[in-house]
N, C-alpha and C positions, 0 to 999 in steps of 0.2 A: 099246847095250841090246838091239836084237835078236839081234844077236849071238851076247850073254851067254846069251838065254831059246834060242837056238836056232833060229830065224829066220831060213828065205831071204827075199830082196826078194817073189821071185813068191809067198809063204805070206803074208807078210802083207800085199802087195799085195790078193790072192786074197780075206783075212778084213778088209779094211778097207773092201773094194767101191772101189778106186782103179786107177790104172795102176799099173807098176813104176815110171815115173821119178817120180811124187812121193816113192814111197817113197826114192831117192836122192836126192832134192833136200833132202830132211828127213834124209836122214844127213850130207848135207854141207851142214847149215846153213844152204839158202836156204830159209828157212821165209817169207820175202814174198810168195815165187812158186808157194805152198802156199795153196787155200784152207782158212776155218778149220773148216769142218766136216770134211773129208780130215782133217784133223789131229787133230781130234779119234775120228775113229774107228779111225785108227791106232792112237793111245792106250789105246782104249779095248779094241781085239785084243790088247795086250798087256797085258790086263788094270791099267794105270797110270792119272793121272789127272792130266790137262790143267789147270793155273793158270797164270791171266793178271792180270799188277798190273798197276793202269794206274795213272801218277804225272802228276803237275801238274805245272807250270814252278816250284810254290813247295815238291815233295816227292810224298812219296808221298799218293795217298788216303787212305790205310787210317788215315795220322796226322792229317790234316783230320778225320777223320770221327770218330776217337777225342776231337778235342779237342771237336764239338759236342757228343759225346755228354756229356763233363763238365760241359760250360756246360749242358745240359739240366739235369742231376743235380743240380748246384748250383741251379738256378733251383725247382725241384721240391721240394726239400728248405727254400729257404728257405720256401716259401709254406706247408711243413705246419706250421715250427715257428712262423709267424705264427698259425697256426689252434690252438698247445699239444700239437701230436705232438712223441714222442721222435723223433730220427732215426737210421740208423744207414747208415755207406755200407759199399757193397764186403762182406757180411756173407758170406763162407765155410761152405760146409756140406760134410759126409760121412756121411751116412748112410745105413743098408741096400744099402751099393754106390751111391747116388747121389750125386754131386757136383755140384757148381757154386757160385753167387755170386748175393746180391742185390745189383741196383743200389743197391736204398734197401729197410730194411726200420723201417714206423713202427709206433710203438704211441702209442694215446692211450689213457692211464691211468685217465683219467674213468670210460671205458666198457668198457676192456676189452679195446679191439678194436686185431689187428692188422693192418696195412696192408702186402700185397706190391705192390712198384712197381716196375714193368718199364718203362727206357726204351729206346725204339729209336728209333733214325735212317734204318734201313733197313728193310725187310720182303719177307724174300729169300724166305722158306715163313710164310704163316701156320700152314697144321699144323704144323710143327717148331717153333714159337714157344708154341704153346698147348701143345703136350705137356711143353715143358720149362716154362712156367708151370704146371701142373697140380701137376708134380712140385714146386715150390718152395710150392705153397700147401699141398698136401698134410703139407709137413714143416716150415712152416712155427711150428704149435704148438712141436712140439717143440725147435725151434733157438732159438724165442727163450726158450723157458724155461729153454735147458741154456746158451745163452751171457750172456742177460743178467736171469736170473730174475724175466721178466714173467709174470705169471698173465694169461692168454687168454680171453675169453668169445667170440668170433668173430673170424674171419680175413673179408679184403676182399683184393680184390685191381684192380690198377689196370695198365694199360699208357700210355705217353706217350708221343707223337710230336711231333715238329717241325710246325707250323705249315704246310704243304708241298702245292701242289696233288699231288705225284708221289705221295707217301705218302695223301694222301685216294682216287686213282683205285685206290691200289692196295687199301686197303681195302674201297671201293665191288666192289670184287669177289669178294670174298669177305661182302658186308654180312650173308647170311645164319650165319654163323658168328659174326660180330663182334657183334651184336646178340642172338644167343643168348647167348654167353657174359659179355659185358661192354654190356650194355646202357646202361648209361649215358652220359650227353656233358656238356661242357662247364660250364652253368649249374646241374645238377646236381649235377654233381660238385664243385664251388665250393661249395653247401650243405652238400652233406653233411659236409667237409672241417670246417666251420665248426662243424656239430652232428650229430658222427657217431651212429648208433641201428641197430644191428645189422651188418649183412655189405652192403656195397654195391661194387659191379663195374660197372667204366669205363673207357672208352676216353677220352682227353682231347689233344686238341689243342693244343698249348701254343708259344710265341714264348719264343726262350729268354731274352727284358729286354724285353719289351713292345715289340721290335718283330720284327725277322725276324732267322732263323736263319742263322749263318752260310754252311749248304748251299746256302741258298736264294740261286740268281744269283751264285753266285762264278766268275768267270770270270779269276781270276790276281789278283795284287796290281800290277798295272802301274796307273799313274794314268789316265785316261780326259781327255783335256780336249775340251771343247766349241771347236768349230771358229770363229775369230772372223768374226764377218758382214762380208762384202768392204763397201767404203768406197761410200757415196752416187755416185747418178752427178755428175760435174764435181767430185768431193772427191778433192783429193790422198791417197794413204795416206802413213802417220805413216812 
C-alpha cells in the first residue's frame, strides 16, 4: 500500500512520528511487535483507516452482539403490544437524502401518538446517536403516514439499553445530554406506555426476560463446575 500511494519507509516513517524499522516490520507482517498506536498513525499518514474485530472462542462479537440486540427488540416490542401499541420492526426509510432504519416504530391509535424506539447495546458516540435519532424523529410523521397510513397527533421518542453497569457509566457521562433530551426513566416510562398523553422522551433500562442480558458476564459457553470440597479429615475419598 505504500508503495502503490508512493511512499518511502523514511516518508512515512517521518509522518507517522515512528522509527523506520516499524514501518518494515508492518510491511512484513510482524504487526505483534508493533505497538497499536504506531500503527495506527501509520494508518492514519496514509490517509486509511485502522479496524480491529475482536471474536470469542464461540464466533465473532459483532454476531453476540446482534443477537442481544434482537432479544432486546423482541422484549420491547412485546411489552408495547401488552400496553395496545401497533408495532412495526426494522421500518426502512429514504428521504430528502436520508436513510436509515427503525428498530421499532409504534403507534397507539387511541391517541395519536407515534413512538421512535431506539435500541442500543453499545454507546460508542452519544452525539452520533442523537443526531441520527433526531433525524428518524424528525421524519418520522411522514414514514409512517406514507408506509402505513397512520394519522399523527405527536411523535415520542424513546432509546433502550440493556440492563448493564458499562452502559449506565457510560451514560452517566454524558447525564447532561441524556436528561435534556430524553428525560425520562424507567417507572415513568412504564406509565406512560400504559396511558400515553402527548410526546413523552426516555431513556429506559431494560433486562432482556426479567433477568440479565445476555452481554452481561458472558465469558465463553465452556461449563464452569464448582470445585468438589476435599474429604473430612480421617475420611477416605470416594
Amino acid at each position: 500500500m505504500r508503495r502503490r500511494l508512493g511512499w518511502r519507509q523514511v516518508d512515512l516513517a517521518r509522518a507517522a512520528d515512528c522509527s523506520q524499522t516499524m514501518v518494515s516490520l508492518v510491511e512484513r507482517g510482524h504487526l505483534a511487535r508493533v505497538p497499536l498506536p504506531v500503527m495506527r498513525r501509520m494508518v492514519a499518514a496514509l490517509d486509511a483507516t485502522l479496524f480491529i474485530e475482536v471474536r470469542w472462542r464461540a464466533g465473532a462479537l459483532e454476531r453476540l452482539i446482534d443477537e442481544d440486540h434482537a432479544t432486546l427488540v423482541a422484549r420491547v416490542a412485546e411489552l408495547l403490544r401488552r400496553h395496545g401499541w401497533q408495532v412495526e420492526f426494522e421500518v426502512t426509510y429514504s428521504e430528502y437524502g436520508e436513510r436509515g432504519a427503525y428498530d421499532l416504530l409504534a403507534f397507539h391509535q387511541e391517541t395519536g401518538i407515534v413512538l421512535v424506539v431506539e435500541v442500543k447495546t453499545d454507546l460508542a458516540s452519544a452525539e452520533r446517536t442523537f443526531r441520527k435519532l433526531d433525524e428518524k424523529v424528525r421524519l418520522a410523521t411522514t414514514v409512517a403516514r406514507k408506509r402505513f397510513g397512520w394519522r399523527i397527533t405527536s411523535v415520542a421518542k424513546m432509546i433502550v439499553m440493556p440492563e448493564a453497569s458499562t452502559l449506565r457509566r457510560r451514560v452517566e457521562r454524558h447525564a447532561a445530554l441524556f436528561d435534556r433530551v430524553l428525560p425520562a426513566r424507567g417507572t415513568a416510562i412504564r406509565r406512560w406506555l400504559a396511558q400515553p398523553t402527548g410526546g413523552r422522551d426516555g431513556l429506559w433500562f431494560l433486562s432482556a426476560s426479567g433477568g440479565t442480558t445476555r452481554i452481561r458476564g458472558r465469558g465463553g459457553r465452556e461449563r464452569v463446575r464448582r470445585p468438589k470440597s476435599p474429604p473430612a479429615s480421617g475420611q477416605a475419598a470416594a
